[in-house]
C-alpha positions in Angstrom: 0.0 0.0 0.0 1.3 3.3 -1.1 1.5 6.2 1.7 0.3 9.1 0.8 2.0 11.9 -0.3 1.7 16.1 0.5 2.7 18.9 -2.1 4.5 22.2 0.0 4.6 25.2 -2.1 6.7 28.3 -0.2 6.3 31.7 -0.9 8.5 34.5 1.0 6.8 35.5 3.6 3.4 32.9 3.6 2.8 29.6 2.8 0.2 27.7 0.6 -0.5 24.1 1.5 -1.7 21.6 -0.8 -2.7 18.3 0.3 -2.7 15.8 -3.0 -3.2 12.0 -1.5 -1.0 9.9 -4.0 -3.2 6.9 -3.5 -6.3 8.5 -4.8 -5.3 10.2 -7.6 -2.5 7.8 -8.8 0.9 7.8 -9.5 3.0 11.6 -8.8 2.7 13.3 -12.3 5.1 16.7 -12.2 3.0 18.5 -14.7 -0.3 18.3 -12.4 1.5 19.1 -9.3 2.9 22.4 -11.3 -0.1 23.1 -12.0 -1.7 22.6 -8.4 1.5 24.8 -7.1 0.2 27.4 -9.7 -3.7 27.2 -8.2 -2.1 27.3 -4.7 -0.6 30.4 -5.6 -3.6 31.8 -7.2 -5.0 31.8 -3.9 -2.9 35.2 -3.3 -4.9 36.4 -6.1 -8.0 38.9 -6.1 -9.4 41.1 -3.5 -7.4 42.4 -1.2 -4.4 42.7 -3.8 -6.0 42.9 -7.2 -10.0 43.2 -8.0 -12.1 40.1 -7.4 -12.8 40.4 -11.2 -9.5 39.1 -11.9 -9.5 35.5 -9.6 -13.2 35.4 -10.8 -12.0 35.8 -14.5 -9.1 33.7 -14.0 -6.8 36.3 -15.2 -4.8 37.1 -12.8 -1.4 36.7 -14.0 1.1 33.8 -14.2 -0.5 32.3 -11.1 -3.7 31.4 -13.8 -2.5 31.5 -17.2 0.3 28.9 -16.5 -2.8 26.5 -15.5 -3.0 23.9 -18.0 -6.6 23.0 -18.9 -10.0 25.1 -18.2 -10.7 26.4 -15.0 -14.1 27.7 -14.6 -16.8 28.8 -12.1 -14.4 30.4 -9.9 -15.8 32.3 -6.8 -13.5 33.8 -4.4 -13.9 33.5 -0.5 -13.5 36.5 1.6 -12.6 37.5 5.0 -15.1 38.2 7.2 -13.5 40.6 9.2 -12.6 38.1 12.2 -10.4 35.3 10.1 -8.6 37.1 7.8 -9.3 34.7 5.4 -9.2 34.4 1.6 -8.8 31.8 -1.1 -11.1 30.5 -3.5 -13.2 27.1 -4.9 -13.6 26.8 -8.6 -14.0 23.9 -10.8 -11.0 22.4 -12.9 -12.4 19.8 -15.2 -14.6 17.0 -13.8 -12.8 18.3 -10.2 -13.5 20.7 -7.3 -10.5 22.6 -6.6 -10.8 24.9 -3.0 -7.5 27.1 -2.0 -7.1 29.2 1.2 -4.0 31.7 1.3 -1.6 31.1 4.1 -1.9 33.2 7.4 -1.2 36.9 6.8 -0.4 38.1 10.1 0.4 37.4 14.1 -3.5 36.9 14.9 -4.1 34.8 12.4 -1.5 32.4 13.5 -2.7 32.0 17.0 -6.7 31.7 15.9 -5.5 28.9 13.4 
């Protein structure tokens, strides 16, 4: 039985996770898990940094365009005030794709 297997993609000052269980989804293909590193970083994407229009359109820079295959129905999440969070759930094919920004600041770290 294979164990399964976790994708880490830094960034300088925050971190994305992306959690891709080798088991389920096969055998470790480099070109997918570029292009799950590229929707990880997406996540940074859209409102507060760039209009929500942009993640929404997924045209947001290299972060998208490097994507390979349609993504579609993208909807970004946004903070509520209290969690300081952000990310986004779209729809990538026959698949659901959901990505949350790393923590932004001291408060965050301590409620997560």
């Amino acid at each position: 039985r294979q164990q399964p297997r976790y994708f880490c993609f830094p960034f300088p000052t925050m971190r994305a996770l992306l959690l891709t269980v080798a088991g389920a989804l096969g055998a470790y293909d480099e070109k997918e898990a570029l292009d799950f590193a590229y929707m990880s970083a997406a996540a940074y994407c859209g409102y507060p940094h760039t209009s929500r229009t942009s993640l929404e359109l997924w045209d947001c820079g290299p972060a998208c365009s490097n994507v390979t295959g349609d993504v579609t129905d993208v909807r970004q999440i946004i903070n509520d005030g209290k969690t300081d969070a952000y990310g986004y759930v779209a729809r990538r094919g026959d698949r659901c794709v959901l990505a949350f920004r790393g923590t932004s600041n001291n408060l965050g770290w301590f409620a997560d």
